[in-house]
N, C-alpha and C positions, 0 to 999 in steps of 0.2 A: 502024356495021355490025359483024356478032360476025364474027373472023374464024373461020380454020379453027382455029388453034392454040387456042382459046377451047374446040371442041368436042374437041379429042383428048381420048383418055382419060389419066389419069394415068400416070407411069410406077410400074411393078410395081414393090410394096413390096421385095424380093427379086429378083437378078437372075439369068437361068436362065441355066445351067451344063448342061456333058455327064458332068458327075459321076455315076458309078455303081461305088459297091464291091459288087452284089447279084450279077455275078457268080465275083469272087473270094470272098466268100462260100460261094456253092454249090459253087465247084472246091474249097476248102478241104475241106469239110465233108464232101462225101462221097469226097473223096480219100483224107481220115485214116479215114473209115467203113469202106473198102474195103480201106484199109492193116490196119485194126484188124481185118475181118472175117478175113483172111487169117489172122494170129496167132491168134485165136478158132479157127478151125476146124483148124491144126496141133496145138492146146494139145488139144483135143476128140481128135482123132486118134491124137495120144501115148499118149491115157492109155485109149484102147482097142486100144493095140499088144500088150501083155498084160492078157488078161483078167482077173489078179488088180484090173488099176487099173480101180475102179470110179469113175463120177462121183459125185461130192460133194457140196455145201451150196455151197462157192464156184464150184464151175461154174455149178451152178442160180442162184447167182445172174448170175453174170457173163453168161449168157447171158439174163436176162431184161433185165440191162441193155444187152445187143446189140440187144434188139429196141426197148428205149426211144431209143436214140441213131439207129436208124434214122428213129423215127415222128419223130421233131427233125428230121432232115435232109428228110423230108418236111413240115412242116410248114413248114423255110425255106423249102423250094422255090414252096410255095403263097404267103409272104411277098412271095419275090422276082418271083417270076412276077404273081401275081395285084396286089398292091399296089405293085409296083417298091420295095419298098425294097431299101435299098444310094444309094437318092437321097437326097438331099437331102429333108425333109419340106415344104418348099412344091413340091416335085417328085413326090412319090408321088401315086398315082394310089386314094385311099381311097373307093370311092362307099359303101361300107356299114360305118361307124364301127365298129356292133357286133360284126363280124364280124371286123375289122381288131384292137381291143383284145380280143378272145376268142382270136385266134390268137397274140398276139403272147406273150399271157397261157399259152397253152399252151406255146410255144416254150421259156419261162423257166423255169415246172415241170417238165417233160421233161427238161431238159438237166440240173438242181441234181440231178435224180431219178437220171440217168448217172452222174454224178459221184460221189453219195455209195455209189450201188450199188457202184461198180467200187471204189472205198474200200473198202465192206466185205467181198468176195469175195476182199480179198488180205491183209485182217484175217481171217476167218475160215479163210484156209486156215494161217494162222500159230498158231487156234489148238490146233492137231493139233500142231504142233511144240512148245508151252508147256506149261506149268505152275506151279503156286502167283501168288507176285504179278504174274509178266509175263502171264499166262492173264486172271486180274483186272483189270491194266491194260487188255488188250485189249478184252475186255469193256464197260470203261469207257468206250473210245473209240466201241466200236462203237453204244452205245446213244446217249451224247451226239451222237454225230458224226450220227445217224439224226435226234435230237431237232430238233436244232440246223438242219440244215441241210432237212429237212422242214418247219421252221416259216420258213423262206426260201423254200420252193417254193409257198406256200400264201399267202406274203406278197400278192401280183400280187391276190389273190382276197375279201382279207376287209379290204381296207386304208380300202374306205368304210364308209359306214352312212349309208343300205341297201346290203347287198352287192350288189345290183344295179347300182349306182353305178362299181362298177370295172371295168362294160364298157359302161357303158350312159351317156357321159357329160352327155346328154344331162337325167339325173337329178339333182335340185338336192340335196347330200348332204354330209359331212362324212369329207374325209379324212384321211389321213394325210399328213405336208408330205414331199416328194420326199425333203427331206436324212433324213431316219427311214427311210424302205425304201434309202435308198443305204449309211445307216452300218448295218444289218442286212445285206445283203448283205458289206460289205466285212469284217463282224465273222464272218462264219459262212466267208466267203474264206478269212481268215487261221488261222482255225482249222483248215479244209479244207488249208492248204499246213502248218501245224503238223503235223499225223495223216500226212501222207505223210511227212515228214522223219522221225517216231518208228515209224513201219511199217518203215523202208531201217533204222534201229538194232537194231533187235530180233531179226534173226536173227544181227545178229554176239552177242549175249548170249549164245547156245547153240551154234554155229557154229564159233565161233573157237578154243574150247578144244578140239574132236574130233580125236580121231586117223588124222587124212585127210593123202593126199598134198597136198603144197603148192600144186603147181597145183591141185588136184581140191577144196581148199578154198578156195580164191579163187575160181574158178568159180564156186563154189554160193554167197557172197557177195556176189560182184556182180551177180550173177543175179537173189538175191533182195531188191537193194537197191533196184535201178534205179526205185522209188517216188520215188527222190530228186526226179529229174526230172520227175516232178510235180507236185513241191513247188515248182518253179522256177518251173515253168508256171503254177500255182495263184496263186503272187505277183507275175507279169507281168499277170494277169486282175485280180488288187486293184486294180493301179495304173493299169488304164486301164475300171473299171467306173463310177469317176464320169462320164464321156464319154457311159455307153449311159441316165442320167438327165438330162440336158444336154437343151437347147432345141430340137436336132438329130439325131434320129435317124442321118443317116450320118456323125456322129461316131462312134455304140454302134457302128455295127457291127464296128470291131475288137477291142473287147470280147466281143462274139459270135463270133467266130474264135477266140479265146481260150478262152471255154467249151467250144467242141469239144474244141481241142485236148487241153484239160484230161482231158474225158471219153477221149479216143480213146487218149489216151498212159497214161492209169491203163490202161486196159483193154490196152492192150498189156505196161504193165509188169509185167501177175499173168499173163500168158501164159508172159512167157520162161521162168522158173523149170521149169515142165512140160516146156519144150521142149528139155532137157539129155537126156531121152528118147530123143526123134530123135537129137541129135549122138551118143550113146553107140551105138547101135545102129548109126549109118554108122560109127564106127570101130570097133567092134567087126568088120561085114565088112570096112575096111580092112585090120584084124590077125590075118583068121582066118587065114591062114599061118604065125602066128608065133606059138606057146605061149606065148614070156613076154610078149609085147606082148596077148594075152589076158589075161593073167594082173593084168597091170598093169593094165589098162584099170579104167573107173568101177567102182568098187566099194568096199566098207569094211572096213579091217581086220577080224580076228576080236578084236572086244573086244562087251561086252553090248550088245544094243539094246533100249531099253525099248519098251513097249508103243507108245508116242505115236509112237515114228521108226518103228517096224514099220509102224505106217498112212500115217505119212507117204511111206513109201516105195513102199506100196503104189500110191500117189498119183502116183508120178514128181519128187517134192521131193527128197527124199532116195535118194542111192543106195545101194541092198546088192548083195549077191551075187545 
């Protein structure tokens, strides 16, 4: 006679857990969105405090990249919420595949798309500050950096044949092996934390030599360095992107935290530079009692300003009288 144990079912290949990083994800994400939006719209504000500052080319961009890391943090949201991930992948909840690898496909274009935006909005506002080779350097970064890191965003999308196959996987097809989209991502990464680290050097080039108060050139310095820190963050996201091609999806997901970051923190670091703006003008009414504390205040010797710092100051970069 069969007993009962004869009819149980197997036990689960995989054993179920309460694991969920979907929603430190979410808090992440749109915490640093909200942090970043807040800098975005004082940097905005600054530079229509006088109306000679007009918006630019790195605004426009920087704000189209605000509206791209927003539609990311919506489309985690539909990730988290609708598919549960931040689970475990025998734990997500996928009833419609194609839907699932179309979004997820979107998430990864969206975010590289943040990233290299807010990269080039703090390249382009540097190049109002240049000229001759470091103008050409820039340039150089700007177009590779777009190349490069644009044929990573487009990776997720053309990596079968038939392109239909990289959300449809259902379709018998021929792709690309995981380690080639993971050493492309990490090779376009390092380039990505490369370009930040030579952005933070670039204005000590022209900077350092000018004849500004001490403090009042270290300010504009570190102000306009603070890319560095992107750079940091940019090389913590290399080291933990092999993870978000791994077996397991809530391994990736601190990698995905990662990308945020990446994006939210550029986008914060082309703000601050504007926002010396604001601080000049609250000490300015600090010191309107005091002629020489007026006098002292942000501003540049009387020595020549060329054409390029006239704009830039027009901008809030640079200060004059």
């Amino acid at each position: 006679m069969a007993t009962a144990e004869q009819f149980a079912p197997p036990p689960p290949l995989y054993p179920q857990t309460n694991d969920d990083r979907g929603p430190q994800l979410l808090h992440v994400s749109w915490g640093l969105t909200v942090l970043a939006s807040v800098f975005i719209i004082l940097r905005l504000t600054c530079k229509r405090i006088n109306q000679r500052r007009t918006l630019w080319w790195d605004d426009y961009i920087l704000i189209a990249c605000w509206a791209v890391i927003i539609a990311n943090d919506v489309v985690l949201t539909i990730l988290v919420t609708e598919f549960k991930l931040g689970r475990h992948s025998w734990e997500m909840e996928i009833a419609d595949h194609k839907k699932f690898w179309v979004t997820i496909g979107a998430r990864g274009s969206l975010i590289i798309t943040a990233i290299v935006w807010a990269k080039t909005s703090f390249a382009v506002t540097l190049l109002r500050l240049t000229e001759g080779p470091t103008k050409h350097l820039l340039w150089f970064l700007i177009i590779t950096m777009n190349i490069a890191m644009g044929g990573s965003a487009i990776a997720p999308w053309i990596q079968c044949t038939p392109v239909k196959a990289s959300w449809d996987k259902t379709i018998e097809a021929k792709c690309w092996p995981l380690d080639a989209l993971n050493k492309l991502w990490m090779a376009t990464g390092g380039y990505s934390a490369a370009i930040d680290f030579t952005l933070a050097v670039i204005p000590w080039t022209f900077l350092y030599g000018m004849s500004l108060k001490k403090t009042e050139k270290w300010g504009i310095l570190i102000a306009m360095s603070m890319s560095v820190i992107a750079g940091v963050v940019a090389i913590v996201k290399c080291i933990k992107l092999p993870a978000l091609l791994g077996g397991d999806l809530y391994d990736g997901v601190e990698a995905m935290i990662w990308d945020v970051t990446e994006a939210t923190v550029t986008m914060t670091a082309c703000c601050i530079p504007a926002l010396r703006v604001l601080v000049r003008d609250v000490k300015k009414a600090g010191d309107s009692e005091n002629p020489y504390n007026e006098q002292a205040g942000i501003s540049l010797p009387t020595i020549h300003v060329s054409r390029r710092m006239s704009r830039a100051s027009r901008s809030g970069y640079i200060p004059t009288r």
